[in-house]
N, C-alpha and C positions, 0 to 999 in steps of 0.2 A: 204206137211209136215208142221206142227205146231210147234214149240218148246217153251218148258215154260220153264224159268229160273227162279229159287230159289233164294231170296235174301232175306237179314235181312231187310232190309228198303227201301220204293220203294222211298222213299225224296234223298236216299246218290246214288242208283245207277242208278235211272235216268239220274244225270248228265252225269255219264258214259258213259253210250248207246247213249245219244245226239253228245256225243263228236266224238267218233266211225261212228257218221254219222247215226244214225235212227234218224226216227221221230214217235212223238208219235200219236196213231189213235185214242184212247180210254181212257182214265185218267179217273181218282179218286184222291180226294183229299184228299182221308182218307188214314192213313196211314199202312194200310193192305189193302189187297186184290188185287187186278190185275191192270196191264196197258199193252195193247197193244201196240205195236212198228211194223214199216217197217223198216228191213235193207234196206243200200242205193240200193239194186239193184231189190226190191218191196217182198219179203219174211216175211209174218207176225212172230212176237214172241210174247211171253207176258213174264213179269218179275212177280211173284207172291210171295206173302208169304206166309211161313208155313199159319199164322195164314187164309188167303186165300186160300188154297189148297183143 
């Protein structure tokens, strides 16, 4: 299973996810579109934006 999570700015909750223990697989600099995460125990997500979806 895959899950994408909806967020207004991938810059503000990035740091979130890091903190919580993922790390990220896949980044973009721009500030829509997608980034890929493993939680700590190897389960991919991605955090996406509207403007990305």
């Amino acid at each position: 299973m895959h899950i994408d999570v909806m967020v207004a700015d991938l810059d503000t909750a990035e740091p979130q996810v890091l903190a919580l223990g993922a790390t990220l697989l896949d980044g973009s600099d721009k500030p829509i579109g997608y980034r890929v995460y493993e939680d700590p125990v190897g389960h991919p997500f991605c955090l996406i934006t509207p403007e990305g979806a």
